[in-house]
C-alpha positions as a Markdown table, in Angstrom:
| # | Residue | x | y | z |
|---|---|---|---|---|
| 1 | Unk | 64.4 | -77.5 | -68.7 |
| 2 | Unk | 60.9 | -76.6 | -69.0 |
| 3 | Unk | 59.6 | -80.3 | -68.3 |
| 4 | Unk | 62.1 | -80.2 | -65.0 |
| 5 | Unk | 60.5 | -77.0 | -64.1 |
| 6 | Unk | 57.1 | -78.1 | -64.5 |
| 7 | Unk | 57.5 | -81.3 | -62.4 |
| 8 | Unk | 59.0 | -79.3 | -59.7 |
| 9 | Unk | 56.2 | -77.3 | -59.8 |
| 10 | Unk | 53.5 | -80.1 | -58.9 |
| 11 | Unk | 55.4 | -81.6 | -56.6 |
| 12 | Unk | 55.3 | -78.7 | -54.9 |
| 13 | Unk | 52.1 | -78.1 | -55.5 |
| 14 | Unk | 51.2 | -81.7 | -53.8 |
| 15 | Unk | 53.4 | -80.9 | -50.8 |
| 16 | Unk | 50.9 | -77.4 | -50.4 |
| 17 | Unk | 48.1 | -79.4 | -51.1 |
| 18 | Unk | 48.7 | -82.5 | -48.4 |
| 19 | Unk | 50.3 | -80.0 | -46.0 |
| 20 | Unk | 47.3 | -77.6 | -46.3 |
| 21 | Unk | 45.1 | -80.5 | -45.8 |
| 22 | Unk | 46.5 | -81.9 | -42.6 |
| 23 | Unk | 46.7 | -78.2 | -41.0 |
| 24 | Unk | 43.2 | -77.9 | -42.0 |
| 25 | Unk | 42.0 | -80.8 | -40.0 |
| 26 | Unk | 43.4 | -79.7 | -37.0 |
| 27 | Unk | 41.5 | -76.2 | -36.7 |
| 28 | Unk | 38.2 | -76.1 | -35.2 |
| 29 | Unk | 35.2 | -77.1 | -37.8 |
| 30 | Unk | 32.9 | -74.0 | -37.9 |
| 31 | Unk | 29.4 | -74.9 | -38.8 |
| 32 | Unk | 27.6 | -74.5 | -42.2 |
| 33 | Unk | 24.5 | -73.7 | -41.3 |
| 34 | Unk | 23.5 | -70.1 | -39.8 |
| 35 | Unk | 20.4 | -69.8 | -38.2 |
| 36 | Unk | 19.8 | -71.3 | -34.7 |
| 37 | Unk | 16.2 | -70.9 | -32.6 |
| 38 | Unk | 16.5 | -70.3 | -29.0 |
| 39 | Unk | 13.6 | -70.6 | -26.3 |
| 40 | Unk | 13.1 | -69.5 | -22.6 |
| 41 | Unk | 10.8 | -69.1 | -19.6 |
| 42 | Unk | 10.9 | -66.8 | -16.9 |
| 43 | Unk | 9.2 | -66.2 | -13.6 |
| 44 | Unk | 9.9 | -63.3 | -11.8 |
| 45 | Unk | 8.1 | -63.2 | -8.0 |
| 46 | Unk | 8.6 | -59.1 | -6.8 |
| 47 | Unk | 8.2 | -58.4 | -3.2 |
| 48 | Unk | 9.0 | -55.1 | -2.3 |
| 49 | Unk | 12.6 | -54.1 | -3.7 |
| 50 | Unk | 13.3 | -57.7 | -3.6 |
| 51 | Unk | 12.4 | -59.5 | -6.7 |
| 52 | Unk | 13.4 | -63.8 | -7.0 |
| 53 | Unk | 13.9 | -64.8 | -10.8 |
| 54 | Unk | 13.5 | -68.5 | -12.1 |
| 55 | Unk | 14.5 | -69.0 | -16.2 |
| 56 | Unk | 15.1 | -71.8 | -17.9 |
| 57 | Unk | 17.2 | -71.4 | -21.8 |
| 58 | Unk | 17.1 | -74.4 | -24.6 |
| 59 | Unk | 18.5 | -74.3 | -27.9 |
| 60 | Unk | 18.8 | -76.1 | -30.9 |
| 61 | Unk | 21.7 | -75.8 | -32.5 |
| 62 | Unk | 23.9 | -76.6 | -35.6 |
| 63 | Unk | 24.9 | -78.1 | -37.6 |
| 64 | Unk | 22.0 | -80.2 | -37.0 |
| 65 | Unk | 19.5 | -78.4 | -35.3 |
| 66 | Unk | 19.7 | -80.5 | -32.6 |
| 67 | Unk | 18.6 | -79.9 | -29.1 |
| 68 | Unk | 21.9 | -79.0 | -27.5 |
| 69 | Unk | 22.8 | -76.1 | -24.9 |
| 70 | Unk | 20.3 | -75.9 | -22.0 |
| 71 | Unk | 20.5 | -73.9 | -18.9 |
| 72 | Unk | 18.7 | -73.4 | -15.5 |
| 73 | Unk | 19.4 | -70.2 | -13.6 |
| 74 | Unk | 17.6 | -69.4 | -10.1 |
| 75 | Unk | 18.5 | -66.0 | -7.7 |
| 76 | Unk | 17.1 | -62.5 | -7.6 |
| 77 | Unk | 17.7 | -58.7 | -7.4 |
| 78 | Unk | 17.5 | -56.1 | -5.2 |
| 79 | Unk | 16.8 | -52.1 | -6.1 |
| 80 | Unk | 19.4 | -50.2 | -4.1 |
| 81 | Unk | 18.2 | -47.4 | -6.0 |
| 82 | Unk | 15.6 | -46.2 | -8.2 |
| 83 | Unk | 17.6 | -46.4 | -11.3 |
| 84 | Unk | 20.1 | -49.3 | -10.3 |
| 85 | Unk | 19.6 | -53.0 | -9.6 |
| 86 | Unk | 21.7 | -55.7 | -8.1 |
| 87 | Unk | 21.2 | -59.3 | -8.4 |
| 88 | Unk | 23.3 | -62.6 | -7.6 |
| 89 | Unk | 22.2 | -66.0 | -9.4 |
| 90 | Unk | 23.3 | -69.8 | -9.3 |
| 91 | Unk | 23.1 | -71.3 | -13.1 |
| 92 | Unk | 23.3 | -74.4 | -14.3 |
| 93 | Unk | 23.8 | -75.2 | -17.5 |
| 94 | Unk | 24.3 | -78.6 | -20.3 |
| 95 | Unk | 25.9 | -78.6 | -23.2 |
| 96 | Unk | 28.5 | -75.4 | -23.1 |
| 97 | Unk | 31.3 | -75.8 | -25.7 |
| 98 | Unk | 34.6 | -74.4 | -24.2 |
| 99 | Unk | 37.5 | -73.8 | -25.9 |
| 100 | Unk | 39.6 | -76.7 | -24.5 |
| 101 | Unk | 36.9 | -78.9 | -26.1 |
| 102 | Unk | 38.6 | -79.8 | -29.2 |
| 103 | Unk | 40.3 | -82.6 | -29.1 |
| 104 | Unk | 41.4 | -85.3 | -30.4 |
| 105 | Unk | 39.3 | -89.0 | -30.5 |
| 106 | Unk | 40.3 | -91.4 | -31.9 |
| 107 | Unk | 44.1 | -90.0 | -33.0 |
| 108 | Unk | 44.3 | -88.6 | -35.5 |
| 109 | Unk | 40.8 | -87.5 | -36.0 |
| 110 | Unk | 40.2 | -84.1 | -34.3 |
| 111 | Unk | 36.5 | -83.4 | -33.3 |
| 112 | Unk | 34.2 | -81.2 | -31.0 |
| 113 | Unk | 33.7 | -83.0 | -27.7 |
| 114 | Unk | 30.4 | -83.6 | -27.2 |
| 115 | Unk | 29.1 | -82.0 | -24.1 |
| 116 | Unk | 25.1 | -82.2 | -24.2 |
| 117 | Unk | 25.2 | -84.2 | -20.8 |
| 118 | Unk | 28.2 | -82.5 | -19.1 |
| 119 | Unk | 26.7 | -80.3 | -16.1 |
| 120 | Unk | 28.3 | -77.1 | -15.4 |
| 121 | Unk | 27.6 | -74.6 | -12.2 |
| 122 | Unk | 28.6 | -70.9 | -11.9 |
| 123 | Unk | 27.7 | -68.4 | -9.5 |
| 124 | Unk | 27.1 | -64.8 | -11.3 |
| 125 | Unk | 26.5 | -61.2 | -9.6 |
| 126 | Unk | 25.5 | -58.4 | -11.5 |
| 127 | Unk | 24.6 | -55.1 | -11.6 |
| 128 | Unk | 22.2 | -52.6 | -14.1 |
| 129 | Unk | 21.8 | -49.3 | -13.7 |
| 130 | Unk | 18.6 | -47.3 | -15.9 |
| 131 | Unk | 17.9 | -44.0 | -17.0 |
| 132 | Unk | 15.0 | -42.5 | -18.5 |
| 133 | Unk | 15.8 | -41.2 | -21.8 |
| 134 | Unk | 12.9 | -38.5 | -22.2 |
| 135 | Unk | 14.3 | -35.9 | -24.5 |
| 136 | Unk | 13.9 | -38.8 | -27.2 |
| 137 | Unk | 11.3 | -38.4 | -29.3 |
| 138 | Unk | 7.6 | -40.5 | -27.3 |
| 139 | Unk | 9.3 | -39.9 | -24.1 |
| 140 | Unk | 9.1 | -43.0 | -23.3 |
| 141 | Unk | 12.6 | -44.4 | -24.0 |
| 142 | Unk | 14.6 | -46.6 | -21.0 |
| 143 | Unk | 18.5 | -47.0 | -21.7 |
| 144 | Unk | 20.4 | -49.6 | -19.3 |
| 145 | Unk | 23.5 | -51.0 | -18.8 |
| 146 | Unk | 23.9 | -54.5 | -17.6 |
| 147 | Unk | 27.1 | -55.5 | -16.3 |
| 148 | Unk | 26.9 | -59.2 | -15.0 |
| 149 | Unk | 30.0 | -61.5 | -13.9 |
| 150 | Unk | 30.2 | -65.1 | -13.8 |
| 151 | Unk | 32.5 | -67.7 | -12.1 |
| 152 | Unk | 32.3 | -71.4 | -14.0 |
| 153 | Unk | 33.4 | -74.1 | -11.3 |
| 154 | Unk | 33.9 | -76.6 | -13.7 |
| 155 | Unk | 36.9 | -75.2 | -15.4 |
| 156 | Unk | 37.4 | -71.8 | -12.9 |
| 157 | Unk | 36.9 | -69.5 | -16.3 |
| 158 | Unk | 35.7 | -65.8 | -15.0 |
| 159 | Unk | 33.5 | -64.1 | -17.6 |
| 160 | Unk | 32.4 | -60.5 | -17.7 |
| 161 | Unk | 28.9 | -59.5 | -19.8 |
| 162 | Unk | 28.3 | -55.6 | -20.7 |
| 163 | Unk | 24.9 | -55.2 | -22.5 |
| 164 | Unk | 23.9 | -52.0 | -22.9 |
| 165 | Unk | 20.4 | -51.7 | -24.1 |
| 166 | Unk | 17.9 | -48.9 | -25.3 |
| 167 | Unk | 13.8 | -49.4 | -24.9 |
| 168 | Unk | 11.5 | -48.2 | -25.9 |
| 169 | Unk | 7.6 | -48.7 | -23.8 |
| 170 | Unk | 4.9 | -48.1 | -26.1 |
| 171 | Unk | 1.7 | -47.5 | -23.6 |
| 172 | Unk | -2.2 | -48.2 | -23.8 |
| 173 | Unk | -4.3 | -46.1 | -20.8 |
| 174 | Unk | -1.1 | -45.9 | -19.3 |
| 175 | Unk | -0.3 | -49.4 | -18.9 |
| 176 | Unk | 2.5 | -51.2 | -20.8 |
| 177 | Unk | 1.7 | -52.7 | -24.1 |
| 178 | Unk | 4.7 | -53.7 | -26.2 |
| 179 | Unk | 8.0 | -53.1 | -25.4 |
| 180 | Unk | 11.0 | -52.6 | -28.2 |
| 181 | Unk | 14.4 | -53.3 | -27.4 |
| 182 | Unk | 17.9 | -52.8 | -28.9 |
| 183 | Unk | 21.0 | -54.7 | -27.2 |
| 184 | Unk | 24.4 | -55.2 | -27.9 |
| 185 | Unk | 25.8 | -58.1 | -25.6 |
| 186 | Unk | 29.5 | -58.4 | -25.2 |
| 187 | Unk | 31.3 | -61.1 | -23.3 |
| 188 | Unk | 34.8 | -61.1 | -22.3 |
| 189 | Unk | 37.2 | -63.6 | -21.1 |
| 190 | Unk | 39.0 | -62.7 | -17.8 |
| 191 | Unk | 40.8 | -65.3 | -17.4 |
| 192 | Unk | 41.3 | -68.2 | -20.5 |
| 193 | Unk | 41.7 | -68.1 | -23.9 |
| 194 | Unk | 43.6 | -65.4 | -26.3 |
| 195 | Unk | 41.0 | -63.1 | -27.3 |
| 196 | Unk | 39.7 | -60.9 | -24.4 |
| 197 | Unk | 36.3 | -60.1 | -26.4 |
| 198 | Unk | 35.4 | -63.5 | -27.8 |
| 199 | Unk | 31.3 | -63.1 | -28.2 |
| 200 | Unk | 29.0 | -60.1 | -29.4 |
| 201 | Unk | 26.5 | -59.4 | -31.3 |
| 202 | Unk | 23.6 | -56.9 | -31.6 |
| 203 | Unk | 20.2 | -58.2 | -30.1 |
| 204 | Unk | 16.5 | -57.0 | -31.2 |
| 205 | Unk | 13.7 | -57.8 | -29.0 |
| 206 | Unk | 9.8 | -57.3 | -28.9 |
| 207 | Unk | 7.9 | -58.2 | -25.8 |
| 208 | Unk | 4.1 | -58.2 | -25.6 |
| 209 | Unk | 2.2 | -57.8 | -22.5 |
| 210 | Unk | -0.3 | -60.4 | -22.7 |
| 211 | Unk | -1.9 | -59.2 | -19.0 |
| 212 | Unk | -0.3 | -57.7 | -16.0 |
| 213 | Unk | 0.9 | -61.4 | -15.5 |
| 214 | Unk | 1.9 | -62.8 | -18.9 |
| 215 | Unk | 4.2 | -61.2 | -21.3 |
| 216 | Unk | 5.0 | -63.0 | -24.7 |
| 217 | Unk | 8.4 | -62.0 | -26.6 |
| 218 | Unk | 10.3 | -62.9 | -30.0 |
| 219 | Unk | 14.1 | -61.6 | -30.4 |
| 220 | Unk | 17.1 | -62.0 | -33.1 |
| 221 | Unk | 20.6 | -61.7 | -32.6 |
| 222 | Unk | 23.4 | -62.1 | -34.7 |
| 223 | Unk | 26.1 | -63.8 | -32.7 |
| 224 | Unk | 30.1 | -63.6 | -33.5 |
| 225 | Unk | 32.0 | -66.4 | -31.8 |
| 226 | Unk | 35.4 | -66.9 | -31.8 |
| 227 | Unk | 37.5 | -70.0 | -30.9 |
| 228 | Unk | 41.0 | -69.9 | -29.8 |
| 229 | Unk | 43.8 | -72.8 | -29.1 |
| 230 | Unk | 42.9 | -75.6 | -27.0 |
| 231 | Unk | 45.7 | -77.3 | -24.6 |
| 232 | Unk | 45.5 | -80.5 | -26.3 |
| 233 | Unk | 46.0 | -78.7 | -29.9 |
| 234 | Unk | 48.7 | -76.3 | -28.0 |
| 235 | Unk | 50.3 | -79.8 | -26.8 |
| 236 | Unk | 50.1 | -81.7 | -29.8 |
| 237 | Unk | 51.3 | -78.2 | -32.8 |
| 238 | Unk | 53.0 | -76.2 | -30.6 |
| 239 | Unk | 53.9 | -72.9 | -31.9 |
| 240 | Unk | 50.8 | -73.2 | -34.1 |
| 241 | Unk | 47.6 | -70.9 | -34.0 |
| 242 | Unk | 44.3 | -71.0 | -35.3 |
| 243 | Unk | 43.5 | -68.9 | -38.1 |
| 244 | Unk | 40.4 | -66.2 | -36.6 |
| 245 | Unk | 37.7 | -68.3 | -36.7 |
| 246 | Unk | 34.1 | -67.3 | -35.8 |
| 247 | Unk | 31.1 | -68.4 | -36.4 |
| 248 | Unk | 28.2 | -65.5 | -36.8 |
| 249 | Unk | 24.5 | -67.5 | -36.4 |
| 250 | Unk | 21.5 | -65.6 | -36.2 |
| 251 | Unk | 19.6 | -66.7 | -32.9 |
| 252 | Unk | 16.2 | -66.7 | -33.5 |
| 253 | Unk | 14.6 | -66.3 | -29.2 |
| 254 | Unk | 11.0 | -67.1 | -28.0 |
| 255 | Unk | 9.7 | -67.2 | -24.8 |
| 256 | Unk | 7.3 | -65.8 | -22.3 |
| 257 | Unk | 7.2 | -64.5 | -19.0 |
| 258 | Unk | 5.1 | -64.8 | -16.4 |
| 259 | Unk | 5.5 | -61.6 | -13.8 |
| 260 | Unk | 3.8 | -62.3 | -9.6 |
| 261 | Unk | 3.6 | -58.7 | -8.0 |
């Protein structure tokens, strides 16, 4: 009896096991490593209340730390108000991982498409309002609320960013010095997927200014991604779902800017 039993028991321990293993390599891979580094440019040309913006984005990414997701975005803003900003861009931008690609290639091996070539435009409009914050201690505190949409042409997905913010301008003879910034990003999906909030994080930032024209800055964020079904997987496990699967890097950012009054 107790042989029988114990038999029974690893075979169905082996049909867990094989099962488990074939779900498993179905669901999106997230990556081991945890730290990716992030660079950027900007040029920002102010005439007026009118003000054209330039910035180019490249990252390396992992697993790898490879040079993947890059990004061109061109446009401007205009001050309708002391405190509030509006501003329409055109961005273009390589090696975006969507939801829909994981896929499978060659059957039965599922995989992340890989995209570093694959060209996307969107057209974005935003808005950001700013208050001065001066019953904070230094006086000298700025708190802002950016609120930016985004239509993707190549797949008609409509994203919404809110980032509030909160800095802080440290002055030298009255003139800008170093700036210190805390920002909580949050993007959220109009119109695909199954989570409506599917990437946030917080975001620290210190900018230097270098001269009236240069400003150097360094920033971290700690990123939470999350991936849901993909039509092919919905096509090929229907009634499946994936288990909640993020992936949480910190983004190490560098840049400069270079500001034309």
């Amino acid at each position: 009896m107790k042989r029988g039993w114990r038999i029974g028991s690893v075979a169905m321990a082996l049909v867990l096991c094989v099962t488990a293993t074939g779900w498993a390599e179905h669901i999106p891979e997230v990556p081991t490593g945890f730290v990716e580094v992030q660079g950027h440019g900007r040029l920002f040309v102010y005439r007026g209340d009118l003000s054209a913006m330039v910035e180019y984005i490249g990252r390396f990414e992992e697993p790898d730390l490879s040079y993947g997701y890059q990004s061109l975005t061109a446009g401007g803003y205009y001050r309708v108000h002391r405190n509030l900003k509006v501003g329409a861009f055109y961005k273009l931008q390589l090696g975006a991982r969507h939801d829909d690609d994981w896929i499978v290639d060659p059957y039965p091996e599922w995989i992340w498409r890989n995209t570093t070539g694959r060209v996307e435009h969107l057209a974005m409009v935003d808005a950001t309002p700013r208050f001065l914050f001066d019953f904070l201690p230094g006086r000298d505190w700025v708190g802002s609320v950016k609120t930016r949409y985004a239509y993707n042409f190549f797949n008609a997905h409509q994203t919404l960013l809110v980032r509030p913010g909160l800095t802080y301008f440290l002055l030298r003879d009255r003139e800008p010095f170093l700036n210190f910034s805390i920002q909580y990003p949050g993007y959220l999906a109009l119109n695909f997927g199954d989570r409506l909030l599917y990437n946030h994080g917080p975001y620290l930032n210190v900018l230097y200014h270098l001269s009236p024209l240069l400003q150097v800055d360094v920033g971290i964020s700690r990123q939470n991604i999350y991936w849901t079904e993909s039509a092919e997987f919905v096509a090929r496990h229907p009634g499946e779902r994936y288990p909640v699967n993020v992936y949480s890097p910190w983004v190490v950012d560098i840049g400069f800017i270079v500001t034309i009054r």
